[in-house]
Structure formats: structure tokens, C-alpha cells
N, C-alpha and C positions, 0 to 999 in steps of 0.2 A: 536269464529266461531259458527253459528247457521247451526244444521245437524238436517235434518230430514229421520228418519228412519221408512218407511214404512214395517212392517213384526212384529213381537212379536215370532218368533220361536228361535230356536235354533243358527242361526247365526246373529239375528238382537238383542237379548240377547246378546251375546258375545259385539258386537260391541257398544252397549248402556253402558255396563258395563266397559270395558276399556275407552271409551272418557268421560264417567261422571268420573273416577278416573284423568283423565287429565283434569278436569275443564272445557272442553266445553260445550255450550248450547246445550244440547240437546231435540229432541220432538220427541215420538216414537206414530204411529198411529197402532193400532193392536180393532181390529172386534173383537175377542175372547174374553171374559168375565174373564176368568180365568186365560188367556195368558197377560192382563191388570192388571191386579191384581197385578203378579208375580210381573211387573216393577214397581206397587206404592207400594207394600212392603218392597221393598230391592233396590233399588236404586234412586238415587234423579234425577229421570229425570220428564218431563212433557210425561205424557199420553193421549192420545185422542183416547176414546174407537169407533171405526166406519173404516169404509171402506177407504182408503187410495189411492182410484182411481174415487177420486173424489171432486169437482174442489173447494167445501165449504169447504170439509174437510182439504184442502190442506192451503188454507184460512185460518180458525180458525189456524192453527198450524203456521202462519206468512212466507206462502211462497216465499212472495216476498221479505224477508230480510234472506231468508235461502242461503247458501254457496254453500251448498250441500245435494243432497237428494239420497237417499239410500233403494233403494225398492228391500227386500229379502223377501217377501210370496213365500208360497209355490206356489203360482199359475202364471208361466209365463203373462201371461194376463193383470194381475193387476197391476204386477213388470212393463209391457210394459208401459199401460195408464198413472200410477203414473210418469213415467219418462216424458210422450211425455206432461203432464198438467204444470210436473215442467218446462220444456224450455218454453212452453208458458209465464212463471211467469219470464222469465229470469235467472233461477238458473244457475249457471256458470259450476259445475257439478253434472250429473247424474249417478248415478253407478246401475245398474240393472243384479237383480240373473236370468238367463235362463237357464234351462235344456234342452230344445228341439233346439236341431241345428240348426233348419230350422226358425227360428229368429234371431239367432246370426251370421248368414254368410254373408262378402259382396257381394256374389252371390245369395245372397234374393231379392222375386218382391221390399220387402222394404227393404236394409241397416238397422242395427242398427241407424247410424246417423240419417237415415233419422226419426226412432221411436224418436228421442227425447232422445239417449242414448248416452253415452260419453264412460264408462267402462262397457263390458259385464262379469260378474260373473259364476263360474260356480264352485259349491263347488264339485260336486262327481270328475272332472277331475283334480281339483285341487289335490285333495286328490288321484288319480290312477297315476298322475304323481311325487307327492312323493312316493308313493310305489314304481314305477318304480326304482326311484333314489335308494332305499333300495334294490332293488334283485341285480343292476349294483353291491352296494358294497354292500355284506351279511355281513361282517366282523361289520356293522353299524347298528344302531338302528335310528340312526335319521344322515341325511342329508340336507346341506343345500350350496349357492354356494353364492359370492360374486364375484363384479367387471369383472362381464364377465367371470368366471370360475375361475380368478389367484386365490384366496383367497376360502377354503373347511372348513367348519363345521361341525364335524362328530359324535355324539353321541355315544361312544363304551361301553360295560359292559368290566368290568377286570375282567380276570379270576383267578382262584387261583392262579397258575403258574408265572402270568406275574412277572417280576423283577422290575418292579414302587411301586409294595407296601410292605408297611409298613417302608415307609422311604419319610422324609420329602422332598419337591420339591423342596427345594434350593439346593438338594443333587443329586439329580436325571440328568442323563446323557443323557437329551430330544433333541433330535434332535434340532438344532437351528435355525429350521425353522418352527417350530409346537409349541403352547404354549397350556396350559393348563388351559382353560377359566371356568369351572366348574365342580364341584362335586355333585353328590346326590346319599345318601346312602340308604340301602335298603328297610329305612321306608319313603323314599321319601324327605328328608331334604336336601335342596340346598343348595351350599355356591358358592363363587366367592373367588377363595381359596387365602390364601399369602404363601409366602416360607417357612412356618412353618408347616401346613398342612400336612396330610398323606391320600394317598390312599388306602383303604384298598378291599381286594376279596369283590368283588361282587359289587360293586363301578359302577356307570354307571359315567364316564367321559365325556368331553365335551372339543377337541380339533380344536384351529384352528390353520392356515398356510398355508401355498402353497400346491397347489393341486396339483401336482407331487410328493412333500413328502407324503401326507398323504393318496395317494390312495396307498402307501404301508405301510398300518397303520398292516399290521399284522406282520412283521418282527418287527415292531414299539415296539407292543403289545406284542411279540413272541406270537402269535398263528397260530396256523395251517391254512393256507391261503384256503379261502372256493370258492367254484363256486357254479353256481345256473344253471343248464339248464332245470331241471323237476321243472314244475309249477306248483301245483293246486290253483285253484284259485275254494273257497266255495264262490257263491252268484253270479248272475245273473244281478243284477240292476247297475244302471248308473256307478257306480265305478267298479264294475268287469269289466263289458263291457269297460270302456274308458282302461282300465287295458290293457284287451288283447289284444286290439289293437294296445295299445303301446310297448306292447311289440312284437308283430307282425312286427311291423314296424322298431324296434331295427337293429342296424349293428349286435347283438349279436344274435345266434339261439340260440330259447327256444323252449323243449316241451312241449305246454300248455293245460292243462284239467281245465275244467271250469263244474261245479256241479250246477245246477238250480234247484229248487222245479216245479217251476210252467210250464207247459207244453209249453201255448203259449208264455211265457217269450222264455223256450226254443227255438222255432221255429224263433222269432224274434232273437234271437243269431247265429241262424244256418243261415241265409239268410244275416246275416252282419258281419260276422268275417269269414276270409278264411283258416287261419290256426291253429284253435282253436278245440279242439274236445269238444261238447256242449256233457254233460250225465245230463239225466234230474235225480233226486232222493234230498233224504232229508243227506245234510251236518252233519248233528246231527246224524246220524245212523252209530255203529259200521261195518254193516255189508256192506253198501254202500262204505264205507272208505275202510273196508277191499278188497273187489271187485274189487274196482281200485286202488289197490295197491300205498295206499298212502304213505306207509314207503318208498317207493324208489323217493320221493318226496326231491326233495333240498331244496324247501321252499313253504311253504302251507299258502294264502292270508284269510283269514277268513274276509268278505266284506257280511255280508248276510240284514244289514240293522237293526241285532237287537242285543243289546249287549248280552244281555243271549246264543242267539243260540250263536255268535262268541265265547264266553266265550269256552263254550262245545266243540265247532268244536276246539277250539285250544288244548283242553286237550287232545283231542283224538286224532290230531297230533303230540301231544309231547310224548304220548304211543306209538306212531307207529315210535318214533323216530327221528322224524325230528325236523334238527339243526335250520332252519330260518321259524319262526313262525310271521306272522304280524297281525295283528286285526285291524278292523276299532272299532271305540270306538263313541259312539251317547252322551251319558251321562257322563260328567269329572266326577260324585261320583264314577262310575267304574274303573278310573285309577287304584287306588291303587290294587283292584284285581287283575288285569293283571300283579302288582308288584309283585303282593304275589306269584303268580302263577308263578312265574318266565318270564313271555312272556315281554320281553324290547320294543318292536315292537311298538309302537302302533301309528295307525294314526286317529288325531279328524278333520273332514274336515268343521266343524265348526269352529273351530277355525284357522285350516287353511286361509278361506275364509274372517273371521275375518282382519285377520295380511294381506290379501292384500290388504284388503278394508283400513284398517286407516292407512296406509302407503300415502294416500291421503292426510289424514288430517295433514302430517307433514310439516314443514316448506320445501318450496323449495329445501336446501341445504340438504333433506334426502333422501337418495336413494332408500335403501329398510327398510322394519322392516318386523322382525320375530318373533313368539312367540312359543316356546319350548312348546313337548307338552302335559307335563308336568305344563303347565304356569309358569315353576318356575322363566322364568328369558324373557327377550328382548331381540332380537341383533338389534341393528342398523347401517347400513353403510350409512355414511355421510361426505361430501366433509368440508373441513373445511372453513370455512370463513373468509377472511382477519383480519376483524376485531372481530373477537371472541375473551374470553377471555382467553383462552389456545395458542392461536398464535402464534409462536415463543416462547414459554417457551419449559424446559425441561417436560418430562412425569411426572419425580420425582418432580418438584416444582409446579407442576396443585395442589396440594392438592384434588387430586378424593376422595371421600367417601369411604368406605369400602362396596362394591356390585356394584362396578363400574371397570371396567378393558378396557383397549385398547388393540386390540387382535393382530391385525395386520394393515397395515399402507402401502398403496399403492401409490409410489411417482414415476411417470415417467417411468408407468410401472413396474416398479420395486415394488417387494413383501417384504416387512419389515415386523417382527418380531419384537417389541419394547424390550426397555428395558429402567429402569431408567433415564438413561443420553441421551435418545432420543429426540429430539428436533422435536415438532408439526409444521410443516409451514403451512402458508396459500397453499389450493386450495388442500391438502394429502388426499386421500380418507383413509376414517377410519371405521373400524367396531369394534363397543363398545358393551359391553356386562354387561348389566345390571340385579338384581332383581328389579322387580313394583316399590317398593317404592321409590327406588333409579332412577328410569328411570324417576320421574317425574319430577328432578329438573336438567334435562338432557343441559337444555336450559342455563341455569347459566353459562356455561363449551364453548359449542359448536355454540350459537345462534348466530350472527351478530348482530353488538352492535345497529344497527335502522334496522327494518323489515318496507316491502314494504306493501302499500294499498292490502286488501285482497282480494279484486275482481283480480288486479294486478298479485296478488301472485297467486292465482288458475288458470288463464287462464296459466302460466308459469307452472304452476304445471302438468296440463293437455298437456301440448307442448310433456312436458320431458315424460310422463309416456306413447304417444304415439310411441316417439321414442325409450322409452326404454323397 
């Protein structure tokens, strides 16, 4: 499949780098000299150094045998052109990043359709509505939902206390509706565990199953079951903002306080959020924090757009005591400080942005993909194919690899938990849980034994991901 990706930042990075690790063609247009550079040093894509909104350029890079085009610049404008040049060329679809609303709405003088766009992108709401998900369950570090809500993915840290460790998983008394999809210990090292396995304090786990079970993951866990109604929310820009609105608009009451630097940012906060209390000051400053009595905070958002202030702003949160700490994270070499630091929280809305963009590029038969964020591992939910080659086999004679797991198995509504002697039918929605390596040869396992014309397959792809 030929994808062309107009942008060279931070989320058209990510996405270059994930589909050239899955062998697609890909062509990335980025203007930036340096931003160009990065992609012909380290990954084996095609580069074309120039403007991306425009109609030679689109040309040279083979737009009219392209699948799909992909314009993430920063600048709405160019994302728009690139998109409305590609349907001119016939590309079947267009995926375009917007920030400003007043483009992506179909109460615009123009619809997106009408621009020439198929998927509108929006990485900061992306990212403010995983956060969301994270304050609903604090007890969580990471959140994620399957098959219309039946099926919960939930990131937890163990605590010392809990009774799951230091004892092996085939031993362990886990609810039989929740399994134990991954480990990663506290220098950051993933596994995709077997029965032999231990979890040990401090352990960030990775559980799915029914989402009835597991939205009581602290009885689960035995910990102390937490609520969230005092919010501070550090940072003012598009992620705060879609933040507090979301949670504005929650069935749940929240008291939210929202910290901005910048004056007229403030003003613009104060004129579009109605139940928000906007204080203008610097998030970084003890004595700010102090003033508005941040220690009586239940969970404090650190969204300021730069990882160093978030870094600070969460330290000074966790002085002041508060248990639900989240960071937005711009740069993955930061991850691990935020490990070190102890803050499990963390949201990359790059990569976010990422994982719902190449969820395009999956075969029909995939529903969602997800990438931990972390990148340690995949999830994928996918309906199984008649003629796959796991079809009617047991779980236990698939012969899966080792960083391959079946997590759970939704047959006629019905929520399965697998296990060994489980038998895969055609048409079972499935969400598989993989590391990189291992998610490349996904296809071998789950694919349909003849796949349909590609032009075919994308306008069907496009069907389902409108309705879905």
C-alpha cells in the first residue's frame, strides 16, 4: 500500500516509523531541512524535501497510485489543500490533522467532505479524552475500551500490599473474567507474561476483561478505592481546554481549576468554558501552587505543552501530596523519567494520534489498534475471518509465538476470557495483545486466506470507520 504523509513533526514521525516497520510504501513530504533529514537518517522511507500543498509536489511523490494521504503539519491550511489536491488525484482516502473547529464541523460554510477530507484528526482532544478516561478511573494509569465498551484495558501500578505478588500466575486466584495481558517492571521492561511469571511491587500491569469486572479493579487490586472531584488542571492550550470541557460536560461533578501563564490565553478560557475557574500564573511556581491549594487536589493534569515544565509541575504535585498525577509527554526519550519519578500517568498524544491513524491502514477485518504508551506492546481488536488460519482451532494448537496473547473473545455478545482449550470460530471479535516484533507477523495467524483489490478494500474500510 503507497501512503503518503504530508507533515515531518512529531505525529507524522511516529506514523512513518510504525508503517515502514510493517513494510509499507511509504513517501513523507516535510519543507523543514532538518525535520527531512531526521526521516533519511533513521528510517527507510522516501523523503521529498518541499511544500506538501502543492499539486507537483504531490506529483513527484506518485499521487495518483497513492492509497492514502496523510497531512499532519502543523498548519490546518496546508493539512486542508494537501487533502482537497489528493481527491482531485482520486486518492480513496484522506486523513487530515485540524486544530481549529471551525473546519472540522458539519455546520461549516464548507463540511470537511466538501474540503476533500474523509478522517478529521485532532491529536490534543485525542489526548484530553484519554485523560478523561483516566480521572472516571484514578485507580488506572492507562485506559482503553473494546467492542462498544464490553471488553476494558486498564494499565494499574501494584502496590506493595496487593496479594498477586510474588507468586507465580498460574497460582494466582484472578477473577475469571479479567486476564493478565502484560508486565512492565520498573526499569521499563515488557513481557507478555506465561503461568510461570511473577509480579512483583511496583510492577505496572496490564489487565483485560469485562468492564463490569474490572471497573472494580480495586477490590481486584485490594486497594483503597480513590475518587477524583478536585481537578487542577496545569496548561491552558488545546488539551487543557478540550479537558475541561470534557469534563464539564461529564454525568460526574468536578471542581475544576485550570492555571494559564498567558493572559490573553486566559481570557480566551474565561469566554469558553462555563464552569471552569481560569487563574492566570506560572504552573512551575511553589508559591502559585501553594495559593491555590493544590494539596487538596485529587488529581492534578500537568498539559503545559512542554515536557520539562510538566516534569516540575508534577513534582511539586506529588510534594503537596497528591495521589493522581498525569503528564502530557511531547518527547518518548522522557518516558522513563516520569518512570523514575514515579508518575505512571502519562499521556503521548502523538502517539496517540498515531494508533488512530494506522488503524486505516489495517486490513478490513480490524477494528481498532492501540499503542501503549509506553510502545511496549499493540493491542488489536479483530473480527476473525472464515478462512483464517486459526479458525476453528483450539487457542492452545494456534501455536502463537511468545509476545502474542488472546486477551479476550467476544462471541454473540457474549464476553470470553480464553483459555487453552478455547476454540477460535469464524466471525469472534478478538483483541490480541502483542510486542512490535511480534505484531508484524500478525497476518500469518488472523488474515483471510485471499484479500480483496485495494482500492476495494479501502472504500469498505472507509464505510466501516464512518459508522464506527
Amino acid at each position: 500500500m503507497r501512503i503518503v504523509i504530508v507533515g515531518g513533526g512529531g505525529v507524522g514521525y511516529e506514523l512513518a516509523r510504525s508503517l515502514s516497520e510493517k513494510n509499507q510504501d511509504v513517501v513523507v513530504i516535510e519543507k523543514n531541512e532538518i525535520k527531512a533529514r531526521r526521516f533519511n537518517e533513521s528510517l527507510d522511507v522516501m523523503v521529498i524535501e518541499d511544500n506538501g500543498a502543492n499539486a507537483a509536489v504531490l506529483e513527484k511523490a506518485d499521487i495518483k497510485s497513492t492509497e492514502i494521504l496523510i497531512a499532519v503539519t502543523e498548519m490546518d491550511e496546508i493539512n486542508i489543500i494537501a487533502c482537497m489536491l489528493a481527491k482531485h488525484y482520486h486518492v480513496p482516502i484522506t486523513v487530515c490533522r485540524i486544530r481549529n473547529s471551525g473546519y472540522a464541523e458539519d455546520t461549516s460554510v464548507l463540511t470537511p467532505k466538501q474540503l476533500g477530507i474523509d478522517i478529521v484528526i485532532n491529536p490534543e482532544r485525542i489526548a484530553a479524552m484519554e485523560i478523561s478516561k483516566m480521572i472516571h478511573f484514578p485507580d488506572a494509569s492507562e485506559v482503553d475500551y473494546f467492542d462498544h465498551g464490553k471488553v476494558m484495558l486498564l494499565g494499574v501500578t501494584v502496590g506493595s500490599d496487593a496479594e498477586i505478588t510474588g507468586v507465580p500466575l498460574h497460582k494466582l486466584a484472578l477473577n475469571p473474567d479479567a486476564i493478565i495481558v502484560g508486565i512492565s517492571d520498573t526499569k521499563g521492561k515488557f513481557i507478555i507474561p506465561g503461568g510461570n511469571d511473577v509480579i512483583q511491587p511496583g510492577n505496572k500491569i496490564y489487565l483485560l476483561g469485562k468492564a463490569h469486572t474490572l471497573k472494580n479493579i480495586s477490590s481486584l487490586l485490594h486497594h483503597k478505592k480513590k475518587q477524583v472531584n478536585q481537578v487542577t488542571i496545569l496548561g491552558g492550550g488545546m488539551i487543557g481546554f478540550h479537558l475541561a470541557h470534557l469534563l464539564e460536560e461529564s454525568k460526574q461533578h468536578f471542581d475544576i481549576k485550570l492555571i494559564e501563564k498567558d493572559k490573553e490565553r486566559c481570557d480566551y478560557l474565561c469566554r469558553n468554558l462555563n464552569q471552569t475557574l481560569v487563574l492566570q500564573g506560572d504552573a512551575t511556581e511553589i508559591a502559585m501552587l501553594e495559593e491555590e491549594d493544590t494539596d487538596r487536589a485529587d488529581a492534578v493534569i500537568a498539559v503545559t505543552g512542554d515536557d520539562r515544565s510538566n516534569i516540575v509541575s508534577a513534582l511539586l504535585a506529588r510534594q503537596f501530596g497528591v495521589n493522581k498525577i498525569i503528564c502530557e509527554v511531547m518527547k518518548p526519550q522522557y518516558v522513563p523519567v516520569y518512570s523514575t519519578l514515579g508518575i505512571a500517568s502519562v499521556i503521548n498524544p502523538r502517539l496517540l494520534a498515531a494508533a488512530r491513524i494506522l488503524r486505516l491502514t489495517r486490513r478490513a477485518d480490524v477494528v481498532s489498534f492501540s499503542i501503549l504508551q509506553d510502545e511496549n506492546a499493540e493491542v488489536v481488536e479483530i473480527v476473525l475471518p472464515q478462512s483464517a488460519k486459526v479458525a476453528n482451532k483450539k487457542i492452545a494448537e494456534a501455536n502463537f509465538p511468545r509476545g502474542m496473547l488472546i486477551g479476550s473473545i467476544v462471541r454473540k455478545n457474549e464476553v470470553i476470557v480464553p483459555v487453552g482449550d478455547t476454540v477460535l470460530l469464524p466471525d469472534d471479535r478478538l483483541v490480541v495483545f502483542s510486542i512490535p516484533k511480534v505484531s508484524t507477523i500478525l497476518d500469518r495467524f488472523f488474515a483471510p486466506a485471499l484479500g480483496k483489490g485495494s482500492k476495494e478494500y479501502l472504500r469498505s474500510k472507509l464505510v466501516r470507520t464512518e459508522k464506527g
